[in-house]
N, C-alpha and C positions, 0 to 999 in steps of 0.2 A: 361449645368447645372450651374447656379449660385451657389454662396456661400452658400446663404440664402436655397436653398432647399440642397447643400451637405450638413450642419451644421443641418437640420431638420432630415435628413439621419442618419448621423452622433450620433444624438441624438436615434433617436427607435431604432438604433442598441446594443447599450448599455443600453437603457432602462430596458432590461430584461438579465442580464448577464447568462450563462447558471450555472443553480445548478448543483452541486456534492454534495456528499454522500458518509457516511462511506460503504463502503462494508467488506463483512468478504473472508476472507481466509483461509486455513488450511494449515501449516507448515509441509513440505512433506521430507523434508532433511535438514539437518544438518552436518557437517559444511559447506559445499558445497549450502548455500543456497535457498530453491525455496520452490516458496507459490503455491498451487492449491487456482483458482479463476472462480468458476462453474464446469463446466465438464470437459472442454479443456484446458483454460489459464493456463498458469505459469509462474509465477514471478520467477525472478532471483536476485542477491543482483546488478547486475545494476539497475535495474527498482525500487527498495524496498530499503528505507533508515529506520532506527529506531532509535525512541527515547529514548528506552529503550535498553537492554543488550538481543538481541532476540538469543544469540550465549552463551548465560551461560550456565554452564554444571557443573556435580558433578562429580567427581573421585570418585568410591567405595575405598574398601578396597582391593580387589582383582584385581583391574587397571581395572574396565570397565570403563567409560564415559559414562554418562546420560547423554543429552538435554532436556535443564526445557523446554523449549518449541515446542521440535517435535512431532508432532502428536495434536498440540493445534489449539483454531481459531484465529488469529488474527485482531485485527480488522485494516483497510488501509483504509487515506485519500488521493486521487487524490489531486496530487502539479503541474502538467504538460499538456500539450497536447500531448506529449512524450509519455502517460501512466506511468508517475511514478507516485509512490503509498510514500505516511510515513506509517510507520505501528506504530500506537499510545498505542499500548497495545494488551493485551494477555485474553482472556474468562477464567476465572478459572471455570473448569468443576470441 
């Protein structure tokens, strides 16, 4: 193979780089954390970075801990081939 057709190669393979897409998730635990992603996946804080505080919580009065975000959907942009996700925000239901 010459240059001239690796470089033409080289070229359609990039031409079309593959699209990604947000997908959602739903925050299944806290502080320990892991995302459900469809029926079976689950993210773990290896695979899941955020840009925001997805780990904030309220103190009552009476010492429980809330997680503002357990049980929410998240939404997660793919940064890897790895399967890592950013999770860029939270759906306020």
């Amino acid at each position: 193979m010459d240059d001239i057709t690796r470089l033409a190669l080289w070229m359609k393979e990039n031409e079309n780089p593959s699209p990604y897409s947000p997908i959602m998730g739903t925050v299944i635990s806290l502080p320990n954390l892991r995302i459900q992603v469809g029926a079976k996946a689950i993210l773990d804080s290896k695979e899941v970075k955020s840009i925001f505080d997805i780990y904030k919580h309220v103190t009552h009065d009476n010492g429980v801990t809330e997680y503002v975000c357990l049980n929410k959907t998240v939404v997660l942009l793919p940064y890897s081939k790895d399967q890592k996700f950013i999770a860029i925000g939270v759906l306020q239901e």
